[in-house]
KOLDO-906228 format. One line per 2 residues: number of its first residue (from 1); their letters; for each residue z, y negated, x of N, C-alpha, C. Coordinates in steps of 0.2 Angstrom, whole numbers, padded with zeros to 4 digits, m for minus. Atoms other than C-alpha are relative to their C-alpha. Layout:
NUM> A> Z/Y/X/Z/Y/X/Z/Y/X  ...
END
This chain:
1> XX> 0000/0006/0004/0000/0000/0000/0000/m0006/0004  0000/0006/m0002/m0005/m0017/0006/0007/m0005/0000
3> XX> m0006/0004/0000/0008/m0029/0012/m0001/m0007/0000  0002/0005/0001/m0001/m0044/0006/0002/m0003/m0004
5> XX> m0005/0004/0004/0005/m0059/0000/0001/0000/m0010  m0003/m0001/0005/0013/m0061/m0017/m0002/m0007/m0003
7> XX> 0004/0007/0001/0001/m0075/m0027/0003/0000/m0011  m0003/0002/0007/0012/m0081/m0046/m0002/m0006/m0001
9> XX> 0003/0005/0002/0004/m0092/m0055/0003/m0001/m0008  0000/0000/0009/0008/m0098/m0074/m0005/m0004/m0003
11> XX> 0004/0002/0005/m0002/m0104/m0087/0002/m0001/m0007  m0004/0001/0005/0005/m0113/m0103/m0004/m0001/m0004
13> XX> 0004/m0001/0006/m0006/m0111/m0118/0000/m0002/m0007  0000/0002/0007/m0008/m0118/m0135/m0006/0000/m0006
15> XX> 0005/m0001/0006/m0022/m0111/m0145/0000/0007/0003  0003/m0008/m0004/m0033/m0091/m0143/m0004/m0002/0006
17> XX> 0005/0002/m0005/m0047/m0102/m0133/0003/0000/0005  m0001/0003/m0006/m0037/m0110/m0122/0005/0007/0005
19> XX> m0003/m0006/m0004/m0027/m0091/m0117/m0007/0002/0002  0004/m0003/m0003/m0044/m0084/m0116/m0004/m0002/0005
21> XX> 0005/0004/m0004/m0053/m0098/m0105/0006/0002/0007  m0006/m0003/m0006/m0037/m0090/m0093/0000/0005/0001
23> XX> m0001/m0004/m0001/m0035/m0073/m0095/m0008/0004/0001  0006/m0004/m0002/m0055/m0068/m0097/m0002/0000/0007
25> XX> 0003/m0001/m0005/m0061/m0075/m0078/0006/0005/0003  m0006/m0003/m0004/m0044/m0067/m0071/m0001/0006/0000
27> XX> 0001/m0006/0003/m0048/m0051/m0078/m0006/0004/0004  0006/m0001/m0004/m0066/m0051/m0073/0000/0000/0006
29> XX> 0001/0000/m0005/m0062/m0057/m0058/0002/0006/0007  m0002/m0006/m0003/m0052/m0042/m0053/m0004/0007/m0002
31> XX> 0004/m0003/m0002/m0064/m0031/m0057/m0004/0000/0001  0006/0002/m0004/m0079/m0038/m0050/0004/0004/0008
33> XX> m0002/m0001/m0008/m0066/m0034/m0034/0002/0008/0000  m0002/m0004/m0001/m0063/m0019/m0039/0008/0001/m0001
35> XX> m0007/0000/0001/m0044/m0022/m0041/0004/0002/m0008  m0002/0001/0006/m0034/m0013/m0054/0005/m0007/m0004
37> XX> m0001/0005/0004/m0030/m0024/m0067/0007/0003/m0008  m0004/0000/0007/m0015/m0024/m0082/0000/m0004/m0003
39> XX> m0002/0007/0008/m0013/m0036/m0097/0003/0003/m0003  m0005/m0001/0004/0004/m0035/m0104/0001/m0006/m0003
41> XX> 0000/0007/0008/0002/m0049/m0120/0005/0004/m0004  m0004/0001/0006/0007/m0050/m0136/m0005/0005/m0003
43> XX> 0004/m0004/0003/m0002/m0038/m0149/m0007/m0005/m0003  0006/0004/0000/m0012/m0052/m0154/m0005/m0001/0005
45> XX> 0003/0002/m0003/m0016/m0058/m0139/m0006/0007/0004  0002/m0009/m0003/m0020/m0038/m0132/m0008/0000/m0006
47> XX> 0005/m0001/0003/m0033/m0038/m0148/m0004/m0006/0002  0004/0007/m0002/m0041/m0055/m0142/m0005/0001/0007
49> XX> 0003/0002/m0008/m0043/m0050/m0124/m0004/0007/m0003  0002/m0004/0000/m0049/m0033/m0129/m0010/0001/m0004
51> XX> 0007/0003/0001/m0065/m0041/m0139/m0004/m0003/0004  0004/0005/m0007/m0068/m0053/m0128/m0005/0004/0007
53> XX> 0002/m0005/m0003/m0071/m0039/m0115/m0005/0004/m0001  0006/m0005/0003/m0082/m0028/m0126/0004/0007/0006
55> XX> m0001/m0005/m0003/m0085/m0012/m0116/0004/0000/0007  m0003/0001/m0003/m0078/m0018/m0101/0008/0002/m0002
57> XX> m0008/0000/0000/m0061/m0018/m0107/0004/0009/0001  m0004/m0006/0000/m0060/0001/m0104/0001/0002/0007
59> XX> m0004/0001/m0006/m0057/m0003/m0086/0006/m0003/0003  m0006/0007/m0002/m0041/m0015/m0089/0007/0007/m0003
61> XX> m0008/m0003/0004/m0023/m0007/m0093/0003/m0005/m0002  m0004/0002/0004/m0015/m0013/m0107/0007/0001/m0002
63> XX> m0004/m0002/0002/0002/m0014/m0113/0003/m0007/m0003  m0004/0006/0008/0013/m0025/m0128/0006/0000/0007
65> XX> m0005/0002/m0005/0024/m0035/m0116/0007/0004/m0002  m0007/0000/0003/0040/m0031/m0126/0000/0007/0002
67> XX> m0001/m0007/m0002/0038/m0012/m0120/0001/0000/0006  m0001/m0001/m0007/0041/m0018/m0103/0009/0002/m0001
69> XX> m0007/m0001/0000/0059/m0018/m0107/0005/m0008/0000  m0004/0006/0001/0073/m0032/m0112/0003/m0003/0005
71> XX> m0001/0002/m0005/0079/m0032/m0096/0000/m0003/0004  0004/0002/m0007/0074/m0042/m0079/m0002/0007/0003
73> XX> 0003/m0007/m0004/0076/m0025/m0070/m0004/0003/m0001  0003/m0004/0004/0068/m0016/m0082/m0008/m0003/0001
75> XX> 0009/0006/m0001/0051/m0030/m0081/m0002/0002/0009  0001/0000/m0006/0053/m0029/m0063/m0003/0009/0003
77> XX> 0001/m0009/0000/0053/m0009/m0062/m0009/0001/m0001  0006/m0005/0003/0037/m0008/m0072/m0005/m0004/0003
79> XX> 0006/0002/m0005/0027/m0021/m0060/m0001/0002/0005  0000/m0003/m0006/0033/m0014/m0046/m0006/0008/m0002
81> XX> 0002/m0005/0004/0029/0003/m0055/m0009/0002/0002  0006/0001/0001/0012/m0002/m0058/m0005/m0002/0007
83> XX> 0003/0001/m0005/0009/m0008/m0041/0000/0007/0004  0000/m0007/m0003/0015/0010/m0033/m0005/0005/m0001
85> XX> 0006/m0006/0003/0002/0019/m0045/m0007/m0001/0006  0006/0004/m0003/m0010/0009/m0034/0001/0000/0008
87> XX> m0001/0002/m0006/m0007/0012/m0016/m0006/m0001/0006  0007/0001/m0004/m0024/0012/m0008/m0004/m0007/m0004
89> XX> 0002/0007/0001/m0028/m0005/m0019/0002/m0006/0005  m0002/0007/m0004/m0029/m0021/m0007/0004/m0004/m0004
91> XX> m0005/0007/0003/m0021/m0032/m0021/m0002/0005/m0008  0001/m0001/0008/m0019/m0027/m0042/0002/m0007/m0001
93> XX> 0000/0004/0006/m0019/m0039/m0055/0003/m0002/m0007  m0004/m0004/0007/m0006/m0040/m0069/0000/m0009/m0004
95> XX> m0001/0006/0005/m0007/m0054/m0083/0006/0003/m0003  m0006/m0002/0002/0011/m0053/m0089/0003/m0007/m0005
97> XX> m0005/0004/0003/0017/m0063/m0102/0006/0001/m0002  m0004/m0003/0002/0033/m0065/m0104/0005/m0001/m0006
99> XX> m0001/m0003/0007/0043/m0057/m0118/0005/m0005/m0004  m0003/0008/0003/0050/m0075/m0126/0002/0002/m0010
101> XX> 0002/m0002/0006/0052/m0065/m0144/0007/m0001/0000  m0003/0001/0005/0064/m0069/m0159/0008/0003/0001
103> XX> m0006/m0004/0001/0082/m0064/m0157/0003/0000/0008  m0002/0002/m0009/0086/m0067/m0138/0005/m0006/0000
105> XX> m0006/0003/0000/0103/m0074/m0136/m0004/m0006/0006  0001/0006/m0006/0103/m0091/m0123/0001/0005/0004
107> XX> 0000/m0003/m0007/0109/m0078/m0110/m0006/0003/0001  0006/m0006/m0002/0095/m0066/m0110/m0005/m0004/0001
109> XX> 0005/0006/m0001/0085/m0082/m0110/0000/m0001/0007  m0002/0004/m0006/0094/m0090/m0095/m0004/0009/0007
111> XX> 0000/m0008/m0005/0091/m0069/m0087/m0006/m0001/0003  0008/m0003/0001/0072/m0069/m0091/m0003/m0007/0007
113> XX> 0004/0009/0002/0069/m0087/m0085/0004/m0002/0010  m0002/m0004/m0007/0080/m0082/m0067/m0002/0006/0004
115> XX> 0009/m0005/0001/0069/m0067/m0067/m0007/m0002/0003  0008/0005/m0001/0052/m0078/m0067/0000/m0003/0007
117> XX> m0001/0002/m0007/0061/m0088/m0052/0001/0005/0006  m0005/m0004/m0004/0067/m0072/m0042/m0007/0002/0002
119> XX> 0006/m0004/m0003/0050/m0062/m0042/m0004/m0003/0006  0001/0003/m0003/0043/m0075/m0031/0004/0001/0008
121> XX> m0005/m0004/m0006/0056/m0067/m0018/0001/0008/0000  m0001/m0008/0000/0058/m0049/m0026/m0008/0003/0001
123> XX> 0006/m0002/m0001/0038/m0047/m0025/m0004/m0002/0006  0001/0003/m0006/0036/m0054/m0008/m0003/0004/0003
125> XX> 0003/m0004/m0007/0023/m0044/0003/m0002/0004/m0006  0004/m0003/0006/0016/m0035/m0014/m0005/0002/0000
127> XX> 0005/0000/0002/0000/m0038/m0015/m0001/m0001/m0007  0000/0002/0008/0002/m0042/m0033/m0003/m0007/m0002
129> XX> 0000/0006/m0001/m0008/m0055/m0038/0001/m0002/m0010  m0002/m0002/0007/0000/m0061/m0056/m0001/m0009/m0005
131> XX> 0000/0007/0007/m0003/m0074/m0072/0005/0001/m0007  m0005/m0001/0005/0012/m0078/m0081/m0002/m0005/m0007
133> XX> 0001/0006/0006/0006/m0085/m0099/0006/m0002/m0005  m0008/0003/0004/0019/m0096/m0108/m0004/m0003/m0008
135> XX> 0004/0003/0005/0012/m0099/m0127/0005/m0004/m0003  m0003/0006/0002/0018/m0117/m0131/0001/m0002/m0008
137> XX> m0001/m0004/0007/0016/m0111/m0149/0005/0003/m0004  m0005/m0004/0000/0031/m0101/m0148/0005/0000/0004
139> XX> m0006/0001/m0002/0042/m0104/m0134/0003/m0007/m0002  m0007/0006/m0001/0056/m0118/m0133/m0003/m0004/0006
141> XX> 0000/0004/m0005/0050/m0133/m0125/0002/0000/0007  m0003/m0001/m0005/0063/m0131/m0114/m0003/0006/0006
143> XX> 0001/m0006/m0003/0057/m0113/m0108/m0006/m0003/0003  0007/m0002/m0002/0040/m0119/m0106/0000/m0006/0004
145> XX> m0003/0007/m0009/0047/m0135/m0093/0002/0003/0005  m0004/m0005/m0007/0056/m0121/m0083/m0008/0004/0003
147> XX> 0005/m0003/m0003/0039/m0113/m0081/m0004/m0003/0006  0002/0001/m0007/0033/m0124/m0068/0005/m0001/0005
149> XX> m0008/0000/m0006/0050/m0125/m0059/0002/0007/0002  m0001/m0007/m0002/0048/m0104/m0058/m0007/0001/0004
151> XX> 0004/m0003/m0003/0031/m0103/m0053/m0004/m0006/0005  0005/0004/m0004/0021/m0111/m0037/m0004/m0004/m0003
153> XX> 0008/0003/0001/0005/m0116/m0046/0000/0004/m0006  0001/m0001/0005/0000/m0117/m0062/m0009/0000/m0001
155> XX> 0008/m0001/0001/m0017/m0111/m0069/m0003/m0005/m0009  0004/0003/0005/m0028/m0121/m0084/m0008/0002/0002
157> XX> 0006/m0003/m0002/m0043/m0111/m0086/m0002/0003/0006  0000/m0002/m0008/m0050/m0106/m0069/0002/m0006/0003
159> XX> m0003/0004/m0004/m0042/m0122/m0062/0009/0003/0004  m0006/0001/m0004/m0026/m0119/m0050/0003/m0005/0001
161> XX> m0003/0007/m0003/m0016/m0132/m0046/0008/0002/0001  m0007/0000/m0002/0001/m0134/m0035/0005/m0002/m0007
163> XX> m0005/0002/0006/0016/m0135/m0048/0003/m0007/0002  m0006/0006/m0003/0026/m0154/m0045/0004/0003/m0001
165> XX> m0008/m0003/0000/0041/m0145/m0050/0001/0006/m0001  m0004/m0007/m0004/0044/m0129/m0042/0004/m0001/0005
167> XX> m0003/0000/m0003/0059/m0123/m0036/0001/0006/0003  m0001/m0007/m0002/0063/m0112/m0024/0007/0005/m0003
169> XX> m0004/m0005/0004/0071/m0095/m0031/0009/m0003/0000  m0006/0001/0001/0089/m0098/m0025/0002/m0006/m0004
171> XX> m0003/0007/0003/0091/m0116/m0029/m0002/0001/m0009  0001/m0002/0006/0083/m0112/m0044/0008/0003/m0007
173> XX> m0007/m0005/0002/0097/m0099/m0051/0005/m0002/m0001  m0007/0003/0000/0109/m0107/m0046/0001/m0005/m0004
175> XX> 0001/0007/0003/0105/m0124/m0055/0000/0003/m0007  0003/m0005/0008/0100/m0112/m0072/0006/0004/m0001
177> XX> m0004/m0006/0001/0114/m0100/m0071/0007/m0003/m0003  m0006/0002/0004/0128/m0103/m0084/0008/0000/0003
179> XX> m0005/m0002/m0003/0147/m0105/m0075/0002/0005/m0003  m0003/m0005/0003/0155/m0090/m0077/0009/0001/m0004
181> XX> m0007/0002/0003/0171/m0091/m0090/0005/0005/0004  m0004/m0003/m0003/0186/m0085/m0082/0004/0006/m0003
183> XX> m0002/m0006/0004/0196/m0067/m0084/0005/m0003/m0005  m0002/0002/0007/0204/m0067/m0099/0008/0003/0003
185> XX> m0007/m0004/m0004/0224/m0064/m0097/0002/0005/m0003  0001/m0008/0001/0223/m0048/m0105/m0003/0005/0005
187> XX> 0006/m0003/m0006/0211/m0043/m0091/0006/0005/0005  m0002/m0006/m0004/0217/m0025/m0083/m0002/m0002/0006
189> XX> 0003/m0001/m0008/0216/m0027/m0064/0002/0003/0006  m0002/m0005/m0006/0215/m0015/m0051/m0002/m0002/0006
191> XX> 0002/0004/m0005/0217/m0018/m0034/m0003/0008/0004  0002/m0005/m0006/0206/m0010/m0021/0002/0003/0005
193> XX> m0005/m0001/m0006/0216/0000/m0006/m0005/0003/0003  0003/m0004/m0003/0201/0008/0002/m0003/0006/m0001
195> XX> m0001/m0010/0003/0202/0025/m0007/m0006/m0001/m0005  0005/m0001/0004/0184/0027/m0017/0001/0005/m0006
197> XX> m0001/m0004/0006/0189/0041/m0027/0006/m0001/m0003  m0005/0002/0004/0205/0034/m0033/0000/m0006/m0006
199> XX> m0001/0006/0004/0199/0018/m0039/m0006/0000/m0004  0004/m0001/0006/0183/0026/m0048/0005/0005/m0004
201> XX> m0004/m0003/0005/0197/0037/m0056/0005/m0007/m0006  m0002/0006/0003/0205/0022/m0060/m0003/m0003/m0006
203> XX> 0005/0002/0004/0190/0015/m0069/m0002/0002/m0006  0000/m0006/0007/0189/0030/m0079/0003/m0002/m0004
205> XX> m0007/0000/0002/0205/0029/m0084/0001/m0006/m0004  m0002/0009/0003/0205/0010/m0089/m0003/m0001/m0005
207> XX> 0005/0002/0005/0188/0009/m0097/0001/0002/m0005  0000/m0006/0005/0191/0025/m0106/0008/m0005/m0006
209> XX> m0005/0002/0003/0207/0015/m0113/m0002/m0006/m0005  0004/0007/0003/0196/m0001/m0118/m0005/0004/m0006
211> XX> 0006/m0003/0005/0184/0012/m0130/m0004/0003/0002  0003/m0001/m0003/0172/0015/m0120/0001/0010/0001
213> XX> m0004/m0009/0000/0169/0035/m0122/m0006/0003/0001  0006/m0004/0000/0157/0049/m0118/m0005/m0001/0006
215> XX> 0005/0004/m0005/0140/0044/m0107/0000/m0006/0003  0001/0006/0000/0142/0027/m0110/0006/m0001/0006
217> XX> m0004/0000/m0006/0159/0030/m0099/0001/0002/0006  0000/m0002/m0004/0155/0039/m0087/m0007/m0003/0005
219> XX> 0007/0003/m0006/0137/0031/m0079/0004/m0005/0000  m0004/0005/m0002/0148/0013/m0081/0001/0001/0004
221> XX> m0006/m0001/m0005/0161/0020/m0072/m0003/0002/0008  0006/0000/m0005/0147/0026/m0060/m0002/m0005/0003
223> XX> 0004/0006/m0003/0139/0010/m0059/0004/m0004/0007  m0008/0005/m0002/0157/0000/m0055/m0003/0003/0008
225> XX> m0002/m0004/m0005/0159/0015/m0043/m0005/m0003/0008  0005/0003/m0003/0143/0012/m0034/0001/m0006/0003
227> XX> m0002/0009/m0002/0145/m0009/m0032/0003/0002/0006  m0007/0002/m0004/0162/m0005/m0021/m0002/0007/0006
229> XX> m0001/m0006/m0008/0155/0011/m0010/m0002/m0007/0006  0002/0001/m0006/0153/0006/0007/0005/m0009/0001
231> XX> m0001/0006/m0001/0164/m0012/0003/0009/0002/0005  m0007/m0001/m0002/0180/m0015/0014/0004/m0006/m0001
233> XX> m0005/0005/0000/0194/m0027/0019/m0005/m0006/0003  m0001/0005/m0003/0191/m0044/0025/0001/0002/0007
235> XX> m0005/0001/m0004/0196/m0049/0043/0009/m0003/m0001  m0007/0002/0002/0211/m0057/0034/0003/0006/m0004
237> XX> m0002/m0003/0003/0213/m0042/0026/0000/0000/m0006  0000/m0002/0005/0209/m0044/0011/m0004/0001/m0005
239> XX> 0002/m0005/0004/0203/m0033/m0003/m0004/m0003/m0006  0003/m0001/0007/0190/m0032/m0017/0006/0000/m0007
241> XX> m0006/0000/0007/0200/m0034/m0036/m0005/0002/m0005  0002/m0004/0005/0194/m0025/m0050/0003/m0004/m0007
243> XX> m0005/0001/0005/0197/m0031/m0067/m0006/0000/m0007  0002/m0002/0006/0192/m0026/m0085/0003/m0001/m0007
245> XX> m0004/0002/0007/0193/m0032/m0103/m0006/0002/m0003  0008/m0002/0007/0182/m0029/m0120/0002/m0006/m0004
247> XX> 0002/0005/0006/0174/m0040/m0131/m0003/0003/m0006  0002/m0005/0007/0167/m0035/m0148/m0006/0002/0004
249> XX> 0005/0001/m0002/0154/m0026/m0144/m0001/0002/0007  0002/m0001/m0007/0156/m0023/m0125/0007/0000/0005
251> XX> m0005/0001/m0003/0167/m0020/m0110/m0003/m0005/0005  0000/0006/m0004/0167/m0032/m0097/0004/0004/0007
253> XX> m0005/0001/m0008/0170/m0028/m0077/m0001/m0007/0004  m0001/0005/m0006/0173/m0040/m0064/0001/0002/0008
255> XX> m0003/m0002/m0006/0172/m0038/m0047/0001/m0005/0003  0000/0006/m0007/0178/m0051/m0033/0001/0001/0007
257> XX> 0001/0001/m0006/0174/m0051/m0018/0004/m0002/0005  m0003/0003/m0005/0181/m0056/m0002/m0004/m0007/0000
259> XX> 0005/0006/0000/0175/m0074/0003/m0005/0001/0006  0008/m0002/m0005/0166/m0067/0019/m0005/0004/m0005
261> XX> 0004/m0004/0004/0156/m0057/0007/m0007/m0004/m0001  0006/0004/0002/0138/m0066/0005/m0005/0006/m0003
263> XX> 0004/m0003/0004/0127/m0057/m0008/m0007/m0004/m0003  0006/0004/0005/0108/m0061/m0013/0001/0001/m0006
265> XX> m0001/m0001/0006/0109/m0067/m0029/m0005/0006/m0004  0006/m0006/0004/0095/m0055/m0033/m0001/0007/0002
267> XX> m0002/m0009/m0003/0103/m0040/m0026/0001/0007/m0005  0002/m0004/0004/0097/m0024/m0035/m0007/m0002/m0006
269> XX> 0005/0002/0004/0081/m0032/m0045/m0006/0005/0002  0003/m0003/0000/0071/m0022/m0034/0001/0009/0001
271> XX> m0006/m0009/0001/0071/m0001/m0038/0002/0003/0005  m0002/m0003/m0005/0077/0010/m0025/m0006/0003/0001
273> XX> 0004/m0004/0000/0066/0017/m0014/0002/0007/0005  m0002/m0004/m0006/0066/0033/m0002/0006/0000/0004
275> XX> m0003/0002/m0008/0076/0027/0013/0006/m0005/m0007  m0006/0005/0005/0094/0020/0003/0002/m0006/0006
277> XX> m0003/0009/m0001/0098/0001/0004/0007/m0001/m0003  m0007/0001/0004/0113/m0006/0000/m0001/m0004/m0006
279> XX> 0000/0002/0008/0108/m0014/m0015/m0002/0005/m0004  0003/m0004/0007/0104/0003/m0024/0002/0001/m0005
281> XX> m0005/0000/0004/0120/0002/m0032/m0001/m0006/m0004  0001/0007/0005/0116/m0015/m0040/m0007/0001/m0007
283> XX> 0006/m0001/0005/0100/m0008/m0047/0000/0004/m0004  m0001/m0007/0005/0107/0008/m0055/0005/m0006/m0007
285> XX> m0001/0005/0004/0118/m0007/m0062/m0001/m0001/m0005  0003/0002/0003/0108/m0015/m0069/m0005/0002/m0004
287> XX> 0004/m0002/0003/0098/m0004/m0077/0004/0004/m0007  m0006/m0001/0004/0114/0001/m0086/0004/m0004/m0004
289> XX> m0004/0005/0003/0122/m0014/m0091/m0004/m0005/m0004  0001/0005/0003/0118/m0029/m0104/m0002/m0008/0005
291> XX> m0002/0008/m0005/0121/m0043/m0089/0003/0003/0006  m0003/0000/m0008/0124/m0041/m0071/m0001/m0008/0004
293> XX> m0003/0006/m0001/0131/m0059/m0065/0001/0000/0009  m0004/m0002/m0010/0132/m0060/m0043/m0001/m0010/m0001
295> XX> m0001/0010/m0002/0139/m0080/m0042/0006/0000/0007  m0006/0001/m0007/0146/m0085/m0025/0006/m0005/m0001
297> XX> m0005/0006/0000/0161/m0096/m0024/0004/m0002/0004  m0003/m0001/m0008/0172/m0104/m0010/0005/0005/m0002
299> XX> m0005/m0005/0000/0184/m0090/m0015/m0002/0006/0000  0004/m0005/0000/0173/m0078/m0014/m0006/0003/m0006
301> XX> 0006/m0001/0006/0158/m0068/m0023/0004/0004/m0005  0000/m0004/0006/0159/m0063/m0040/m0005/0003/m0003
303> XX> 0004/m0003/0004/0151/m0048/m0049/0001/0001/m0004  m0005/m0002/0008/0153/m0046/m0067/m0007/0004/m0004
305> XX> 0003/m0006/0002/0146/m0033/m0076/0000/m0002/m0008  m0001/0000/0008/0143/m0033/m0096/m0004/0006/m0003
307> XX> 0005/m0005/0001/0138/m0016/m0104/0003/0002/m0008  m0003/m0001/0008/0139/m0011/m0124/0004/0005/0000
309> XX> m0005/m0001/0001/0153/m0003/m0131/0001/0003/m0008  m0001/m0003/0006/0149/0008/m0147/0006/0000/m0002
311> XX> m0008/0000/0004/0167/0010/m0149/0004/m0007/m0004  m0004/0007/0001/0171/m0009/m0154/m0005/m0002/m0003
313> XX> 0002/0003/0004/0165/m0018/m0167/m0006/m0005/0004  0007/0006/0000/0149/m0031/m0166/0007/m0008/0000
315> XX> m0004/0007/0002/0157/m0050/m0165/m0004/0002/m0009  0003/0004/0007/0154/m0054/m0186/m0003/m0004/0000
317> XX> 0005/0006/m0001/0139/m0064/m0189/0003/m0008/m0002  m0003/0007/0001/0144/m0082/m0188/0006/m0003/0004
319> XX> m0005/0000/m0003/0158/m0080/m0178/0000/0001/0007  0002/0004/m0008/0161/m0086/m0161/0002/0006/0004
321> XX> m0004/m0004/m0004/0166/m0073/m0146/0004/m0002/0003  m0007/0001/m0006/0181/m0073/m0136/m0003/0000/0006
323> XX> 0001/0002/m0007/0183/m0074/m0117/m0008/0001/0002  0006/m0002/m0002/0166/m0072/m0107/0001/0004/0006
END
């Protein structure tokens, strides 16, 4: 597989013409090169571009955005994914719009929208070359102003052009990413001593006390477990803290870090490969949980985890949640 650069562009759109006067040369143009090609739209737009193509279109792979999965990780998986299928291609070509659909909390928002900014650093040496179309018809203004502060260079028809306001990934996230509410003082906390199989027993033990039963408690408790292999003391000696509450709806872990501790904020976004990294544990995460949070702070880094919780009631519609 090629280790060639990684080219995200977006394009914000407001009619069918003006996606198709985007998505058709992009399309052709990868395979005039020979490069496989994917378009993951909308159903609409998949039946748009599928005309427009005629016979041609039995050379493109298709897929309805929203089957990429709710997740960042999950989106990222299926690009990489697609790239993997393709190892003797110089470059693929993915139109990916992203899944901006009806019922999506502000978080999952803020996720998707940290995501757009990250792959420009999780897709780095790819070869992927990709167009993100944002339809200004349906997202939130706001969504579709973050678009060029996620992506380099914005496309309008076959024109390219440098974005004014992109930002790079970190600064990005950080600037985007909601403060994280504090533990709740009901919050179980266990302290790290170095002992891995006591303090995933512990986990067990806790969770299992918060509702959390069956599967659902035993891959969390896994996930936890995972984060803290390989972590130790400080030079000042001091330890990792564990700590766990539930919300309607979900449990909650927290981890904290020591303050020597420096974590990319996008540690685990890419899947594991062959050869284990130390982010593999972030990624089994993250493919597990609702939200995985990595915020630095001068007191150290925080990893907080949110994963659902069939055993406890939904928040009631209308009604506010408690701690975060």
């Amino acid at each position: 597989m090629s280790g060639s650069a990684f080219v995200h562009h977006g394009c914000v759109y407001a009619g069918d013409d003006e996606f198709l006067r985007m998505a058709v040369p992009f399309i052709d143009g990868g395979l005039r090169r020979e490069e496989p090609v994917l378009v993951a739209t909308t159903p609409a737009n998949l039946d748009l571009v599928r005309t427009a193509l005629g016979r041609h279109a039995r050379n493109v792979d298709f897929a309805e955005t929203a089957a990429f999965g709710r997740r960042p990780s999950q989106r990222v998986a299926a690009f990489t994914g697609y790239r993997y299928r393709h190892p003797r291609a110089a470059r693929v070509r993915i139109l990916a719009e992203p899944a901006w659909a009806a019922g999506r909390s502000a978080r999952q928002v803020e996720a998707l929208e940290c995501m757009e900014s990250a792959l420009n650093t999780v897709l780095a040496g790819t070869g992927i070359h990709m167009i993100c179309p944002y339809d200004a018809r349906v997202a939130e203004p706001e969504i579709v102003g973050n678009a060029w502060r996620t992506h380099p260079h914005m496309v309008h028809g076959t024109d390219v052009a440098e974005s004014p306001g992109y930002t790079e990934p970190v600064a990005f996230v950080r600037a985007r990413a909601s403060p994280l509410p504090g533990r709740p003082d009901d919050a179980v906390t266990l302290t790290f001593a170095g002992d891995l199989s006591r303090i995933r027993h512990a986990i067990v033990m806790e969770t299992a006390m918060l509702g959390l039963a069956g599967e659902h408690l035993m891959i969390f408790s896994a996930a936890v477990g995972e984060l803290l292999t390989g972590t130790d003391a400080d030079e000042a000696g001091e330890l990792p803290s564990v700590a766990l509450w539930s919300r309607p709806g979900e449990v909650v872990c927290d981890i904290r870090l020591p303050a020597t501790t420096s974590l990319d904020p996008f540690i685990g976004l890419h899947p594991p490969t062959l050869d284990p990294r130390p982010g593999d544990g972030f990624w089994l995460a993250r493919q597990i949980c609702d939200h995985l949070d990595v915020r630095p702070g001068p007191a150290g880094t925080t990893v907080r985890l949110h994963t659902p919780n069939p055993g406890v009631d939904e928040v009631p519609q209308g009604a506010s949640p408690p701690h975060g």
